[in-house]
C-alpha positions as CSV (number, residue, x, y, z in Angstrom):
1,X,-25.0,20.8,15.9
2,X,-21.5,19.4,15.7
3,X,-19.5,18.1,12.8
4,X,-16.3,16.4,12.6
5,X,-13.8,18.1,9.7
6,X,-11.8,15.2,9.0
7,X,-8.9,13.7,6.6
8,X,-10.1,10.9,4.6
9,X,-7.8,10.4,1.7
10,X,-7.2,7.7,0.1
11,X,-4.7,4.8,1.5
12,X,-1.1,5.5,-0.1
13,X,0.3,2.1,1.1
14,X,-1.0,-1.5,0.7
15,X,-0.1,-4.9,2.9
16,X,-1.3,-7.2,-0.2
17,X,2.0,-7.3,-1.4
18,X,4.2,-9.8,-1.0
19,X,8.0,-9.8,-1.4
20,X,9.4,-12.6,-3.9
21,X,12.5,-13.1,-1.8
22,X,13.9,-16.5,-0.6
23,X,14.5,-16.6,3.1
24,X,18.1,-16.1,2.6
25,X,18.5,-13.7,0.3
26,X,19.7,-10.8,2.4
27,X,19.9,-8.4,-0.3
28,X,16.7,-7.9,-0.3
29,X,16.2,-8.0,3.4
30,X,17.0,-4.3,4.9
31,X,17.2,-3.5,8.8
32,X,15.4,-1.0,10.0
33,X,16.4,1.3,12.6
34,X,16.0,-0.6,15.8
35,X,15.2,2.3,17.7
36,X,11.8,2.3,15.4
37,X,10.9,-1.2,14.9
38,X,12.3,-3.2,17.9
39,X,15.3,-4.7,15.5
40,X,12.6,-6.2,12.9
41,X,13.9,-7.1,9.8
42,X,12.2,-5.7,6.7
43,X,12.3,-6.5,3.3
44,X,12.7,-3.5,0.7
45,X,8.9,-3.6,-0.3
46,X,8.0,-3.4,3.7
47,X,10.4,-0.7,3.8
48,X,8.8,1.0,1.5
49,X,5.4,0.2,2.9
50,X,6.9,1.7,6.3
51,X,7.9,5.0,4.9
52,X,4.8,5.3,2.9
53,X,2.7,5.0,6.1
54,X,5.2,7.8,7.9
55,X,3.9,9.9,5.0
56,X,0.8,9.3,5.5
57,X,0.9,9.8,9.5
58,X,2.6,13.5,8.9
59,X,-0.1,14.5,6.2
60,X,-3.1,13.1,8.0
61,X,-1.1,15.0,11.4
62,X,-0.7,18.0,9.7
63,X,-4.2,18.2,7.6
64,X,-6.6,17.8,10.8
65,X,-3.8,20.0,13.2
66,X,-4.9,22.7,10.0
67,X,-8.4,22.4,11.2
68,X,-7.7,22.7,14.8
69,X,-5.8,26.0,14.6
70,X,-8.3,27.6,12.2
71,X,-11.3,26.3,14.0
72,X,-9.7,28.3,17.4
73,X,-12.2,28.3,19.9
74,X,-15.2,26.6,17.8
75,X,-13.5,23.4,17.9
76,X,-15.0,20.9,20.7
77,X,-12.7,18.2,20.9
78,X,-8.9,17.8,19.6
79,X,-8.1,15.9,16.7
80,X,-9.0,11.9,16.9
81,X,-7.4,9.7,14.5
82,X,-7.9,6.0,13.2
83,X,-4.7,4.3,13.5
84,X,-3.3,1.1,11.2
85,X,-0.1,-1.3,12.3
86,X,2.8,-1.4,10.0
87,X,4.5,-4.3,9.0
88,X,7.2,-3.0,11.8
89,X,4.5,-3.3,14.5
90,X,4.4,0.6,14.5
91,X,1.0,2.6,14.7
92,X,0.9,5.0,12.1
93,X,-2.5,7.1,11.7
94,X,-4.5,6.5,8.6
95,X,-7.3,9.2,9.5
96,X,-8.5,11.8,11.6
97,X,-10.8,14.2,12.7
98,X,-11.9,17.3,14.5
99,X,-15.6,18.1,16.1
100,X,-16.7,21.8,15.2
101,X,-19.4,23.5,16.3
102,X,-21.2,24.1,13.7
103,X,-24.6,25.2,15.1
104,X,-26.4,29.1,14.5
105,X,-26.1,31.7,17.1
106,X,-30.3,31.9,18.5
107,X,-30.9,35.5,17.3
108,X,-27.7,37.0,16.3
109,X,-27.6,36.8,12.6
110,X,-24.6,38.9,12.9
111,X,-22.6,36.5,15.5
112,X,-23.8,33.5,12.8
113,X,-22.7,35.5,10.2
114,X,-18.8,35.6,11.6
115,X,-19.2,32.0,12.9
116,X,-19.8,30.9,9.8
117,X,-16.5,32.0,8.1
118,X,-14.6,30.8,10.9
119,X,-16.1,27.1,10.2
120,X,-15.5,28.1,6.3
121,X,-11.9,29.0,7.0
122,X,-11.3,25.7,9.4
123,X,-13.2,23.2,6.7
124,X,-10.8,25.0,4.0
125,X,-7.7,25.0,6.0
126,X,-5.6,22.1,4.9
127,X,-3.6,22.5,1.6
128,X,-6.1,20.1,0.0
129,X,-9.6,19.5,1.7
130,X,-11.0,16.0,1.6
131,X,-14.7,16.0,-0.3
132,X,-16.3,16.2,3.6
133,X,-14.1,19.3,4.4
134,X,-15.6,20.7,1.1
135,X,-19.1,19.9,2.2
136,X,-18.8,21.8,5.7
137,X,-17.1,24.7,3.7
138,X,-20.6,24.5,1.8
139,X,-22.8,24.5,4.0
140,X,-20.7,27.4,6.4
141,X,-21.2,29.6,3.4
142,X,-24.7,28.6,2.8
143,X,-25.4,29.7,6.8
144,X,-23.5,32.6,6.2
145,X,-25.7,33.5,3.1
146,X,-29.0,32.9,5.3
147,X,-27.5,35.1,8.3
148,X,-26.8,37.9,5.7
149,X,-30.3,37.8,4.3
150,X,-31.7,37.8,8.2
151,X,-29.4,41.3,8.4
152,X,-30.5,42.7,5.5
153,X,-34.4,42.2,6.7
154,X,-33.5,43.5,10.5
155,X,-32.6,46.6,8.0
156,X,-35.3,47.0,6.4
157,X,-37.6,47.2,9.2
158,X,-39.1,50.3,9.7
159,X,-37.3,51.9,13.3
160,X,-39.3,53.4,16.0
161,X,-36.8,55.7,16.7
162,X,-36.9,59.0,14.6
163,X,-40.7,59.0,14.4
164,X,-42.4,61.9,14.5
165,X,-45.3,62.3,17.5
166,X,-47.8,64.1,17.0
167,X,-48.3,66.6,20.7
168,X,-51.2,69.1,19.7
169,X,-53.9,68.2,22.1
């Protein structure tokens, strides 16, 4: 089974808005760096819709790289992101994610067992898990709990070694 740990907070930035400025009212038209967005002009509330989306980027960025680095060698793709266009024509990603493998070890409860806390560890890894991190944290702790009870009965069972034989013939 694979599942994709992803970032899926909420949207700190709107395009609804719309600046009340005349068209020649430069003071509250600001330039923004050329370099970044091809010499567009942008009013303050763009600007501000700009720098809100950079945010964004660097947190969604930084959240599903979390994943990826716990996740170590479990993780079965890189991150992927969903992507929106800024008012300065500039790409900023809005969402991400990361495949995990998420699937048992066939009869190693104790491989499972460590598995499981690795995709705990990876779903938990950003400073604040979105609700579907939280889920695959759940459900890594819940195959954790089943690969410790499968242990516990592999205990239990009676060994064949240490029997006594009976020789007297």
């Amino acid at each position: 089974m694979l599942v994709a740990a992803s970032s899926n907070l909420p949207a700190l930035y709107s395009f609804h808005s719309q600046s009340g400025a005349a068209p020649g009212d430069k003071s509250s038209v600001k330039t923004a760096n050329p370099a970044q967005a091809g010499g567009i002009q942008l009013t303050e509330e763009q600007q501000r819709q700009v720098d809100n989306l950079k945010a964004r980027d660097r947190e969604v960025r930084n959240h599903e790289q979390a994943h990826l680095s716990a996740a170590g060698n479990l993780a079965v793709s890189g991150a992927q992101f969903s992507y929106v266009t800024g008012p300065d024509g500039q790409r900023y990603a809005s969402g991400g994610e990361v495949g995990i493998d998420v699937s048992e070890v066939a009869g190693d409860p104790e491989a499972t067992l460590r598995k499981a806390e690795i995709i705990r560890r990876a779903a938990l890894a950003p400073t604040n898990p979105s609700s579907p991190d939280q889920s695959i944290a759940a459900k890594a702790a819940a195959m954790a709990n089943k690969a410790r009870a499968e242990l516990l009965n592999l205990q239990k069972e009676p060994s064949r070694n240490g029997r006594l034989i009976d020789l007297t013939a």
